[in-house]
Steps between C-alpha positions, in 0.01 A plus 500: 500500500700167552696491177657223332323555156607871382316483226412922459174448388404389848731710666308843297116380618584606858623812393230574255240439759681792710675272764831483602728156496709367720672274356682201663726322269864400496552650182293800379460603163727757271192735497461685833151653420362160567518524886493732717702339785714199484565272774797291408421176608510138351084483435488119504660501879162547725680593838741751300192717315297450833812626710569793187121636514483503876808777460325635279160554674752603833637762245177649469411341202176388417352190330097525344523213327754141422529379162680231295492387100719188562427171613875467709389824759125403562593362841707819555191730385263300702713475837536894459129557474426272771693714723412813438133416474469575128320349203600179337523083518607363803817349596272188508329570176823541305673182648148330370600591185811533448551130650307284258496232689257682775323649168398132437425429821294794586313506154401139520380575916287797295318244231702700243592292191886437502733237404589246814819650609737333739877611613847276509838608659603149445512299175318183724206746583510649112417105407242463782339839344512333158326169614236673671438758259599315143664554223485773274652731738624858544811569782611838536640723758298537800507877444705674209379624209565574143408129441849421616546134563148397353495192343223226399615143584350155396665293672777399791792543317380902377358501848857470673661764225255743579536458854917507486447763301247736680687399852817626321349878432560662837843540519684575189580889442511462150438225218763477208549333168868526394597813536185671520313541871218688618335567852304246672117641511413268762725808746233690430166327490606172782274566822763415821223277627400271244747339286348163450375298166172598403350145357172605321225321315561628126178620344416512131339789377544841343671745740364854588603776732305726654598823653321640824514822767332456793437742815218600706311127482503543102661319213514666226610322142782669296484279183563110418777409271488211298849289408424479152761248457574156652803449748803317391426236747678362725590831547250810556672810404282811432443626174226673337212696650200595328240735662185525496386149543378319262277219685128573502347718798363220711887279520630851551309603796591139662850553472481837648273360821766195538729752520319755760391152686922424468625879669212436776598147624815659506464788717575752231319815590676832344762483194513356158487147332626341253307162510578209250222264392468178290140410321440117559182342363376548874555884536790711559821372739676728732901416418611772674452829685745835481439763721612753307381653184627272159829623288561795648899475318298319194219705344225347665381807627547676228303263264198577732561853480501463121195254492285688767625830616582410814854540662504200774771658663326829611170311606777254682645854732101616528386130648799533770487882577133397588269660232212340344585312168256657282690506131273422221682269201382536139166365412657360147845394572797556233682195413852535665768258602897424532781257467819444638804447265727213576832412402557238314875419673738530727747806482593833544273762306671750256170705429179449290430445134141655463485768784395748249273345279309324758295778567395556133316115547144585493323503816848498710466789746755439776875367529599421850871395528575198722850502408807717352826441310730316734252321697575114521223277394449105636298317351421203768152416561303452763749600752588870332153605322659831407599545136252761426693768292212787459140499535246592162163657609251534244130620430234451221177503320500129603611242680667337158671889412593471858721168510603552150687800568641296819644241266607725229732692787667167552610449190640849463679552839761257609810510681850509348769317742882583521617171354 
């Protein structure tokens, strides 16, 4: 397992399907029972987990199987398949999608409905982009994630902020307000070799995102989420998820072969997906392509779980170990879904008013914690799209019980800050 998300839910499936983990990760977590062996390496460093598993394997160790969660290792997982001959994307496949410029590229090669996409390291060739493309526009990092840096422009003047802005991601540790900082995500999620300006048609629509495995020349469908709620354009950070979806059978099953058509133009051949979609009034879009299954820190998973009875994750270890994916979902759904919490300002968090009684909100089943007294919070979008505080997963009778119970937790539960 190349680590970098710890959450333990993940971390048990392996276990629980009577295989050992290795893990490599800088930092393990508290909980030793998790792993089995640890191999103390940074896991977003490719030559450093390549160099710590070949000890390993010249130790005697031995290696069935190479798995990752998190979208900052995928290159790592996929370079240590490729050597050892195992299950799992390419090195290829994962720079495909991982780099969304090539995503564009190769999608519109394949026929597959996607916005024209074009890339800028320069502000001139941001403004040729613009003129060939025209306004409304999207720019965001050629490949991060976490929507960090996203931002709708409408004209020059937004288009040259964004661009400053986005160009200006890579190489801060940290982003403050005052006396408040907090780490840069773009450490994590930046790919070495692209670190351009994405400048992308923007595309009206509702947004969907559908979650995939994939092994043995089959894609298999995990569940499409509907964003229940509009984005707080020009910005695009995540919020609710609703599962099952709600669009009628025949819109469904296009998003699901754009999608299938999207991880094959691609190269993607063995892993998971999480695959976001807009519906325009000529079909479904392609905006983007993650090679890796969706929210495995959020409760994306888990919302599927809830909705359908299947656990992504474990269907995730079977596609790379090799086995057939042969799960069988619920034939009538539950309503599930989630939300994150966000913080309303900048500071330092003293604790929570509402921890308790959150989980008496009807239909509230889940609390995952994002963040703990003393942790700083900046509020500074688009470059730092963290401010998520905890995580509310919920299931009901309905889709209505379902996103009522998601609202009513964020009225109850808010953070408290030290000033």
């Amino acid at each position: 397992m190349i680590a970098a998300s710890l959450n333990p839910d993940l971390l048990r499936t392996p276990h629980e399907m009577g295989l050992e983990v290795v893990l490599a990760a800088a930092t393990p977590p508290a909980d030793e029972s998790l792993y089995d062996l640890h191999l103390a390496v940074d896991e977003l460093d490719e030559q450093a987990v390549l160099a710590a598993v070949r000890d390993h394997l010249a130790r005697g160790g031995r290696i069935d199987a190479v798995a990752t969660f998190h979208e900052g290792a995928l290159h790592v997982a996929a370079r240590i398949a490729a050597e050892l001959g195992l299950p799992g994307n390419s090195p290829e496949a994962v720079r495909a999608m991982r780099d969304k410029f090539l995503t564009g590229q190769r999608l519109a090669k394949a026929g597959v409905p996607t916005p024209g996409t074009l890339v800028a390291t320069t502000l001139v060739e941001a403004q040729a982009a613009a003129a060939e493309l025209g306004f409304p526009l999207v720019l965001k990092p050629q490949a991060s994630a976490s929507s960090q840096g996203v931002t709708k422009v409408e004209n020059e003047t937004e288009l040259k902020a964004a661009f400053d802005n986005i160009t200006g991601l890579y190489e801060p540790d940290a982003f403050s307000d005052g006396a408040y900082s907090v780490p840069n995500v773009a450490r994590i999620y930046a790919y070495p070799q692209a670190q351009g300006v994405l400048i992308q048609e923007y595309v009206p629509g509702e947004e969907f995102a559908v979650d995939m495995v994939y092994g043995g020349g089959e894609y298999r469908l995990l569940a499409i989420h509907d964003k229940p709620y509009p984005f707080a354009e020009p910005h695009f950070i995540e919020g609710a998820y609703a599962t099952p979806s709600s669009l009628p059978e025949k819109e469904q099953s296009l998003l699901v072969d754009a999608a299938v058509d999207a991880l094959k133009a691609l190269g993607a051949t063995v892993g998971g997906a999480h695959v976001e979609l807009r519906v325009t009034d000529e079909g479904p879009k392609v905006i983007e392509v993650n090679g890796r299954l969706g929210g495995t820190t959020a409760f994306v998973q888990e919302s599927i779980r809830e909705s359908t009875g299947v656990w992504g994750p474990k269907e995730y270890l079977r596609a790379v170990l090799g086995e057939p994916l042969n799960f069988t979902a619920k034939k009538h759904p539950t309503p599930a879904g989630f939300t994150p919490l966000l913080a309303d300002r900048s500071g330092e968090i003293a604790g929570f008013v509402g921890a308790e009684e959150v989980m008496d909100v009807p239909g509230v089943i889940g609390v995952r914690w994002m963040a703990k007294p003393g942790d700083h919070v900046v509020i500074k979008y688009p470059e730092n799209p963290v401010s998520c505080f905890a995580l509310i997963l919920a299931r009901g009778e309905t889709r209505e019980q379902v996103l009522s119970a998601l609202e009513g937790a964020e009225k109850v539960l808010k953070p408290v800050y030290t000033d």
